[in-house]
MARTI-979582 format. One record per residue (C-alpha): x, y, z. Coordinates in Angstrom, 2 decimals, decimal comma. Layout:
BEGIN
> xx:yy:zz
> X:Y:Z
...
***
This chain:
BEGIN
> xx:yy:zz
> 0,00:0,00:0,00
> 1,28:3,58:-1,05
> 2,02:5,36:1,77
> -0,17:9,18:1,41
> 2,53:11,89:0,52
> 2,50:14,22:3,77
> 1,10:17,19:1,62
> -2,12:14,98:0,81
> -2,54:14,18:5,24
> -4,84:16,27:6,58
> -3,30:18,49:9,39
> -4,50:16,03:12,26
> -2,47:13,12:10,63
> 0,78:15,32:10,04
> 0,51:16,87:14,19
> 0,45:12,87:14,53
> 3,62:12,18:12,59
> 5,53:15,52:14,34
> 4,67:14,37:18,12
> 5,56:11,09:17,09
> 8,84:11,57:15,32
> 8,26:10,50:11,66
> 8,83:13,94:10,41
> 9,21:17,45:12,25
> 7,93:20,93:11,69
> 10,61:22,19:9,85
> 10,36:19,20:7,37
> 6,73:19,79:7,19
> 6,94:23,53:6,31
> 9,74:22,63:3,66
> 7,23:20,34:2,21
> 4,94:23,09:1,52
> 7,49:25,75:0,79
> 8,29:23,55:-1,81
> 5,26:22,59:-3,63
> 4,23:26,43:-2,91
> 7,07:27,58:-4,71
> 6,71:24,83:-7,88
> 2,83:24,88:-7,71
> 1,44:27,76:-6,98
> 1,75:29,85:-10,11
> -0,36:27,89:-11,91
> -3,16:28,95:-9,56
> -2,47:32,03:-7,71
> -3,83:30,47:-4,31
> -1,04:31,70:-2,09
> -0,69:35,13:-2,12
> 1,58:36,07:0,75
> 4,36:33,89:2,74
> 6,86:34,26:4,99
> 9,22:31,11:4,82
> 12,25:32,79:6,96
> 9,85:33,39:9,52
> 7,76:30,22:9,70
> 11,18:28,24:9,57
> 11,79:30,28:12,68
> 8,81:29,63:14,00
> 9,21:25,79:12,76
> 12,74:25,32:14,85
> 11,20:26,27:18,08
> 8,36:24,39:17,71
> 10,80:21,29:17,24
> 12,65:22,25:20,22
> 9,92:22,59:22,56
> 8,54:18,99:21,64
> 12,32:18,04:22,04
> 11,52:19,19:26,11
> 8,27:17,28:25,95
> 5,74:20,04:25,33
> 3,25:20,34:23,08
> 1,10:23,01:22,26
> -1,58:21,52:21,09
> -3,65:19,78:18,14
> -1,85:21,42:15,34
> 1,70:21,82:16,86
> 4,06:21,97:13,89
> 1,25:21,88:11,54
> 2,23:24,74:8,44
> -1,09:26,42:7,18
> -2,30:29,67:5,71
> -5,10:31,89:6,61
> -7,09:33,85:4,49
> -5,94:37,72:3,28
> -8,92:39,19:5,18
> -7,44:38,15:9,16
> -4,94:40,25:10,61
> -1,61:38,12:10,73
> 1,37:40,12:12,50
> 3,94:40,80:9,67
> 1,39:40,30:6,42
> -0,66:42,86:4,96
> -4,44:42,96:5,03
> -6,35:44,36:2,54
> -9,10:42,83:1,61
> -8,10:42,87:-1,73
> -8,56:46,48:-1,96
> -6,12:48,85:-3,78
> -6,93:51,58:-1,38
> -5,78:49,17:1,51
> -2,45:48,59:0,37
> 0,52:48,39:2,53
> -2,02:48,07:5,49
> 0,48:46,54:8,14
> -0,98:43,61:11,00
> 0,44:44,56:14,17
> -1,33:42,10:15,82
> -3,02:38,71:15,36
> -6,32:38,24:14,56
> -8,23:36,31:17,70
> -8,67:33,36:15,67
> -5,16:33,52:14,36
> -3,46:33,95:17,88
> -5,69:30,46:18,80
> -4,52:28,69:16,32
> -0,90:29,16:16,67
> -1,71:28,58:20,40
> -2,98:25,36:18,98
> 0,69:24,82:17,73
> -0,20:25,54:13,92
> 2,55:27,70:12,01
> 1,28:30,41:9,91
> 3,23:30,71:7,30
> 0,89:32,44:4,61
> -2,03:34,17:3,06
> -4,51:33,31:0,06
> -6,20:35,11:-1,74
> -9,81:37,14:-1,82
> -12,33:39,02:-3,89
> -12,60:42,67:-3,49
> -14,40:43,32:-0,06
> -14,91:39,45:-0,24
> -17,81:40,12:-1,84
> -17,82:37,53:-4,98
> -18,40:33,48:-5,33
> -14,60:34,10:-7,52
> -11,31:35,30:-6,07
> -10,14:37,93:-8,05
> -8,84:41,57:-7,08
> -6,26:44,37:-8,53
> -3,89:44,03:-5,52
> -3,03:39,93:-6,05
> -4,92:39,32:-9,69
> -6,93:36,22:-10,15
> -7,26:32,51:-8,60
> -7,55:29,68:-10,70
> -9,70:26,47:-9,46
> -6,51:23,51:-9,24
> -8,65:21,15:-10,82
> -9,42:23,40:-14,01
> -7,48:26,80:-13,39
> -9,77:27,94:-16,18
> -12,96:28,03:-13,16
> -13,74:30,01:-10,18
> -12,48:28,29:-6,88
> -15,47:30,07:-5,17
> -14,99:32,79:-3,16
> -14,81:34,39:-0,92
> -12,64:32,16:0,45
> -11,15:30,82:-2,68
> -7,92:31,18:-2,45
> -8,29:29,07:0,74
> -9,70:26,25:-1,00
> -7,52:26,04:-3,59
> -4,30:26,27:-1,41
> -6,04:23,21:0,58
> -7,39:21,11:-2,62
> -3,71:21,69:-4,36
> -1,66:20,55:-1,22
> -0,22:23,73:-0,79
> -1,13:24,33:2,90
> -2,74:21,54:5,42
> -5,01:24,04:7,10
> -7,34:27,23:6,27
> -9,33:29,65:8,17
> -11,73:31,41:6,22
> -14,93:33,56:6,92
> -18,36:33,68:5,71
> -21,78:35,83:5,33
> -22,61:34,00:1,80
> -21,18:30,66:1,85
> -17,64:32,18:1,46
> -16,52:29,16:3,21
> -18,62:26,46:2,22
> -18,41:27,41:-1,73
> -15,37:27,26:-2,34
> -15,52:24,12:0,00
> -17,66:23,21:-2,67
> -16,10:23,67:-5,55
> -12,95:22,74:-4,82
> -13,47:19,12:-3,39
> -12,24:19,83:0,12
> -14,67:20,33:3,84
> -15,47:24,01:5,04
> -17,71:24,50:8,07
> -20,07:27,67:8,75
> -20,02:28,13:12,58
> -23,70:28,75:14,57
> -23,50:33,04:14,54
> -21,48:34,30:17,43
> -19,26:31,11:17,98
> -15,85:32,60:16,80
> -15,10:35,79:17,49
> -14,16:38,05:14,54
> -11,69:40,68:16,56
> -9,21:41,10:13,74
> -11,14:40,08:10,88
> -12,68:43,34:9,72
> -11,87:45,99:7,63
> -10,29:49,27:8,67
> -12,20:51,98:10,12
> -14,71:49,27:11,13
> -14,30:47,07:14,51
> -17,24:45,60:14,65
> -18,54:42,59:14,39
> -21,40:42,63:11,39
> -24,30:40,61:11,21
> -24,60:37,07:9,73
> -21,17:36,75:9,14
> -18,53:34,21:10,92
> -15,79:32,77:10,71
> -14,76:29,17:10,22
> -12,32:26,52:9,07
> -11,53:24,72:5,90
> -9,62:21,32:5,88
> -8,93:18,07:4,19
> -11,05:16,14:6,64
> -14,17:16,34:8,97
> -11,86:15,73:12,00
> -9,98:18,78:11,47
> -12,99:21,10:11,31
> -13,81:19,75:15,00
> -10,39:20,19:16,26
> -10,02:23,90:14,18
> -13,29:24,97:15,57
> -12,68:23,32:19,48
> -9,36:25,90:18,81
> -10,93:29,22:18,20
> -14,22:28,80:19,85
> -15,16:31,07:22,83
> -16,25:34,38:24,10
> -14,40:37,39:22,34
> -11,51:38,42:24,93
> -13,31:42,13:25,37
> -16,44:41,65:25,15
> -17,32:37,90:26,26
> -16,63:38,38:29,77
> -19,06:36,10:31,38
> -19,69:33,48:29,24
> -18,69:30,17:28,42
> -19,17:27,99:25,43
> -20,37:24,56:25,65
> -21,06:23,06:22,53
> -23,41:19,99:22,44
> -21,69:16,54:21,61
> -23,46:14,55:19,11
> -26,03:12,20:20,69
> -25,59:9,78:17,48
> -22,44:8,05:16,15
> -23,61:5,62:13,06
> -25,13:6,92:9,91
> -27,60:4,54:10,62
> -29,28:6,04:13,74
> -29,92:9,68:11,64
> -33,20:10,59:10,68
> -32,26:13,37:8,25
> -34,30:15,51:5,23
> -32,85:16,40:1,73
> -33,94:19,76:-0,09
> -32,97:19,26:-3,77
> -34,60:22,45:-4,79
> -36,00:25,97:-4,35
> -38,46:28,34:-6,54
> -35,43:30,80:-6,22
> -32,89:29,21:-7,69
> -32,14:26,03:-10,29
> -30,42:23,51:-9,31
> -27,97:21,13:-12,38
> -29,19:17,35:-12,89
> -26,13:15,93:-12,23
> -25,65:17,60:-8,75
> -29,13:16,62:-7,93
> -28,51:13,21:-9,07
> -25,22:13,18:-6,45
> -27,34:14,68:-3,79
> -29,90:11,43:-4,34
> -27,47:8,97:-4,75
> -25,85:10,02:-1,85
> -29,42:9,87:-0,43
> -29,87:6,40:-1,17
> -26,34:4,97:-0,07
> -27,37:6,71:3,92
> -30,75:4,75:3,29
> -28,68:1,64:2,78
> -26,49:2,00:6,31
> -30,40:2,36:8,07
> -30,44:6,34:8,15
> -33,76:7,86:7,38
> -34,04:9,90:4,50
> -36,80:11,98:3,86
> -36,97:13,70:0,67
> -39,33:17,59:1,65
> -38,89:20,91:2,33
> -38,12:21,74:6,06
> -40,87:23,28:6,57
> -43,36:25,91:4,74
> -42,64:28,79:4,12
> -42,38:32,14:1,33
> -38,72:30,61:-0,01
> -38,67:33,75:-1,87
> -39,54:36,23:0,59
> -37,12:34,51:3,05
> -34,03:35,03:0,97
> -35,19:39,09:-0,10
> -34,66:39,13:3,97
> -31,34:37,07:4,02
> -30,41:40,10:1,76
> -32,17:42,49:3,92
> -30,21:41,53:7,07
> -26,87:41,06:5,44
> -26,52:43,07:2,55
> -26,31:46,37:4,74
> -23,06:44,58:6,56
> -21,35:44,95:3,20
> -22,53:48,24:1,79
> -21,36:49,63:4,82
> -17,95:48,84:4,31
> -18,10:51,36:1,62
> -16,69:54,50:0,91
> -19,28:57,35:1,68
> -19,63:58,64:-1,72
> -20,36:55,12:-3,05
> -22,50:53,85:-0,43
> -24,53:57,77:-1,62
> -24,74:56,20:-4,99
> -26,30:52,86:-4,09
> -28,68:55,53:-2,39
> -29,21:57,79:-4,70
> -29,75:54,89:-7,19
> -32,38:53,26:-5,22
> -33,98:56,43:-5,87
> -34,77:55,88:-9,56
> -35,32:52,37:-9,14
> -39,35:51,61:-10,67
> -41,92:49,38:-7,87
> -41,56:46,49:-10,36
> -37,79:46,55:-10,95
> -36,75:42,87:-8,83
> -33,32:42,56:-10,56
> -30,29:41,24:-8,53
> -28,93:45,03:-8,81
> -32,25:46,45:-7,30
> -32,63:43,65:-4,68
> -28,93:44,14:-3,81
> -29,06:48,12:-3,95
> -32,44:48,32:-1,41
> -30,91:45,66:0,62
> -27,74:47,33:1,19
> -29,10:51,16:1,98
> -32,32:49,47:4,05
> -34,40:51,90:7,05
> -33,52:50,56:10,55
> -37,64:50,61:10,58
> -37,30:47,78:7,67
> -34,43:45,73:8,74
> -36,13:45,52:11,82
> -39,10:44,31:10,08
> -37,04:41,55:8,98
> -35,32:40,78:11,71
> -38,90:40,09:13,61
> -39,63:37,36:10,80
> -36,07:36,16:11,34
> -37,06:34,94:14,69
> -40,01:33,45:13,26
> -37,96:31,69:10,54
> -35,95:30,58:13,70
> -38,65:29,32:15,32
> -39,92:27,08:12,23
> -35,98:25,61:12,11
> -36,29:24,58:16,08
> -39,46:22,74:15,57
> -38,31:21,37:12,44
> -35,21:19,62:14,93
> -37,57:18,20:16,94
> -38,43:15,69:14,14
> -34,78:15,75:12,13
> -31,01:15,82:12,92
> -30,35:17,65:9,97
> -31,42:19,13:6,66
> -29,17:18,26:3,77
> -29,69:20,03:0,80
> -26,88:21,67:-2,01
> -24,33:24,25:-1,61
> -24,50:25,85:-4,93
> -26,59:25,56:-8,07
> -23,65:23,51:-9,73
> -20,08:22,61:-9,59
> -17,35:25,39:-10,44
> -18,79:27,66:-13,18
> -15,87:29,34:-15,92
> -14,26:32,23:-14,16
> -16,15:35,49:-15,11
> -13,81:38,84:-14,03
> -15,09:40,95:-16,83
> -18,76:41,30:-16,39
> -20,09:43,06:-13,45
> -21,80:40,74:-11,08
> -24,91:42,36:-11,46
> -25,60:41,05:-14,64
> -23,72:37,74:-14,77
> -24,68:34,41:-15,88
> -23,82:30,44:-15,15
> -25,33:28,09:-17,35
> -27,40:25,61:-14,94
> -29,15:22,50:-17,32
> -28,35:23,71:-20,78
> -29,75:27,30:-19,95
> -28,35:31,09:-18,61
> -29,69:31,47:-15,27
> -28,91:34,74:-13,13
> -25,45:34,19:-11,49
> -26,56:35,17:-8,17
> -29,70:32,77:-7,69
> -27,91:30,49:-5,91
> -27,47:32,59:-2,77
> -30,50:31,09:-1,79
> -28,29:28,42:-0,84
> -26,07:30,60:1,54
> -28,72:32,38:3,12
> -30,99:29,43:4,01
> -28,37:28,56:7,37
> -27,09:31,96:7,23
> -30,00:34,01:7,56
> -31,12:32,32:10,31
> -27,36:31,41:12,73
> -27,58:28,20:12,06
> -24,15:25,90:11,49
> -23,58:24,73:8,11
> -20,77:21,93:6,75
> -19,96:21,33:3,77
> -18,36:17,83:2,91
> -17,52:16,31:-0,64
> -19,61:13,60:-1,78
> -17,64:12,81:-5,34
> -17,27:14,13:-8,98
> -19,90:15,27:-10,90
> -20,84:12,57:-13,72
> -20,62:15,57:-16,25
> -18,51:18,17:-15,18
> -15,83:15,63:-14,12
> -15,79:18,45:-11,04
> -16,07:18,02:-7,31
> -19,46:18,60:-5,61
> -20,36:18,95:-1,84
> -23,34:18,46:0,57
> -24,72:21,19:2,87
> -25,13:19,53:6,40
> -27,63:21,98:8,33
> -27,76:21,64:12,15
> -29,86:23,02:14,34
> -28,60:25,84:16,59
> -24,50:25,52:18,37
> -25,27:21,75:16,88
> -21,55:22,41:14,88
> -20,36:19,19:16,43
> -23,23:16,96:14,70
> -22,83:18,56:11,65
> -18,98:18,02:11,14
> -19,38:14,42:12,64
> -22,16:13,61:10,14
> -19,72:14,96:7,86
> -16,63:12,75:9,04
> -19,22:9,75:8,78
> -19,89:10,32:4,96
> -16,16:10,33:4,70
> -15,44:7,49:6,67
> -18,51:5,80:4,75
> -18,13:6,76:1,11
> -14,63:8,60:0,83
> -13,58:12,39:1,74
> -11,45:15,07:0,35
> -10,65:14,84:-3,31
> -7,19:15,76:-4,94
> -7,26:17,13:-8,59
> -5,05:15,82:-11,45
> -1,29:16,83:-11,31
> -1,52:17,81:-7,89
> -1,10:14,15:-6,37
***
């Protein structure tokens, strides 16, 4: 049997091999130096390193497991975090032009955790402008190419992320999202992302400059190789925020059920806002059918009923004004005075977007009130079901697109152009609403040739379910996925 290459471990297996011997931190970052170095160019994943200093880093991380200590579940581990998180030494900006030469001088929360963890930082991958696109393109860094067809998106907004992980470049990620910028590119690029329940993680250096707070919706969470990762990544970073959680403690449920069999889960394959491709749909019911086979229960339905439409116009409601107001003044006035001339009838993604993003208090309020009702809909639908599983995206990675505006892009889904931004229905149904979210790969499309994922939906702080549902697929029918030439 072929032993697995240490770039192709996932970063639970190469901790493993460091505290054991077979191979030490500086080896392991040399590893990726390497194939960052050789590999990289061809997909513009790794934007930023720092090889003197994680080889630094790397030596005294050997010599303290020398003296018997060990910092934790990732000690020696090298990784990369996405551009957005403050990382002492790196630049953030967001992929903005404006932000440039915007020095860390300290770590992000969730950054400082993980290196308490023992992980080495060595990097930083790449972004969308504001990280507001399902690609990871930007005019500080350029474009990312998807490592199993460089010609498609790698998702976004963590792409850069996913492609780093899927490519063996890095054995870790951290990534954020408030519209499945951790579970598409998850997605698309064949590895596991998971969507913490809202409030989990806390964001202190993970936002961009004047802003310090928090925003709604979005979170931040990890991307790795393998299910068991997630839960050690998350079990990390999780916690009260060191200011302003004074008083509270996390204590996320375990998960009462250990064997596919004992689930009792539903699968969404559809919604009246977005189209979904055949052959993802076909996974999603194959994958359906092989849980029926190990004794889960699999009930093909809606979670409950509901205006589908109406509740993603308030997923935009609630987190579109997070993102407009990380814009300048003068263009946040436009989207206003824009608004203005929009007619009663005009429901494009540009007017939906544009009245989403300048919103009344007396409206988003509005909307968060049916939030909570939405809320309450998803707690009685857990009384019946462990989880919803439904898909992540309308498709598997779409051709990159960096020359149209998003406004007025298109993917085609079953032989026809749909609207390019339909499928945010399928970040805002657990993202409107706080709920955790995993994404876990469930095999090539029969078409496209191209990775696709499930969305695991658990009810509220149910993370740990989620990812071990996850980690039972992949135990069950086979995990992360590597692409061609980067075995």
């Amino acid at each position: 049997m072929t032993e697995t290459p240490l770039h192709r471990r996932d970063a639970t297996q190469i901790a493993a091999d460091i505290r054991e011997g077979r191979t030490t931190a500086v080896e392991a970052l040399e590893i990726m130096q390497d194939r960052v170095e050789r590999l990289n160019p061809q997909i513009n994943a790794v934007i930023a390193h720092d090889f003197e200093g994680a080889k630094v880093a790397a030596e005294g991380l050997d010599k303290l497991l020398d003296r018997g200590y060990c910092l934790g579940p990732f000690h020696g581990v090298p990784m990369t975090v996405k551009e957005s998180y403050n990382v002492t030494g790196f630049q953030t900006t967001w992929g903005d032009p404006a932000m440039k030469g915007n020095m860390a001088d300290a770590d992000a929360v969730v950054v400082e955790r993980i290196k308490r963890a023992g992980a080495n930082v060595f990097g930083k991958t790449n972004v969308p402008l504001n990280l507001t696109d399902w690609q990871s393109y930007n005019d500080v860094y350029g474009g990312t190419g998807n490592p199993w067809d460089p010609t498609r998106t790698p998702g976004g907004s963590s792409g850069g992320s996913a492609a780093a992980l899927a490519a063996g470049l890095s054995a870790l990620e951290f990534g954020s999202d408030i519209g499945a910028s951790v579970r598409n590119p998850a997605h698309y690029c064949g590895v596991f992302g998971h969507k913490p329940t809202y409030g989990i993680v806390p964001k202190r250096g993970h936002w961009k400059k004047p802003s310090n707070a928090p925003g709604d919706v979005a979170v931040c969470g990890p991307l790795a190789r393998s299910a068991r990762d997630l839960e050690a990544a998350l079990l990390a970073v999780a916690g009260d925020d060191p200011i302003y959680g004074a008083g509270w403690t996390l204590n996320l449920p375990k998960p009462e059920k250990d064997d596919l069999g004992d689930f009792k889960v539903a699968l969404m394959l559809g919604s009246p806002v977005t189209e979904t491709e055949a052959e993802y749909q076909d996974a999603l019911r194959d994958l359906a059918e092989k849980l029926r086979a190990e004794g889960a229960t699999v009930d093909e339905r809606d979670p409950f009923e509901v205006d589908w439409e109406e509740y993603h116009l308030d997923y935009f409601r609630l987190f579109r004004p997070v993102t407009h107001a990380r814009l300048p003044a003068d263009a946040y006035q436009w989207f206003r005075d824009e608004v203005a001339k929009l007619s009663d009838d005009d429901d494009s993604y540009f007017a939906m977007n544009a009245r989403a993003g300048t919103i009344s208090y007396y409206d988003w309020a509005a909307a968060d009130q049916r939030r909570y009702g939405y809320r309450d809909k998803w707690n009685a639908f857990f009384q019946d079901y462990d989880l919803l599983l439904c898909p992540q995206a309308a498709s598997a990675a779409f051709p990159r697109n960096e020359d149209q505006p998003r406004e007025i892009r298109e993917i085609e889904i079953n032989g026809h152009k749909v609207p390019y931004n339909d499928q945010l229905f399928w970040a805002g149904i657990s993202g409107a609403v706080y709920l955790p979210g995993t994404a876990a790969p469930i095999g090539l499309g029969a078409q496209s040739n191209l990775p696709l994922s499930v969305q695991i939906i658990g009810p509220y702080l149910g993370d740990l379910t989620t990812i071990r549902f996850a980690q039972l697929i992949e135990e069950s029918f086979g995990g992360a996925l590597c692409p061609p030439g980067y075995e």
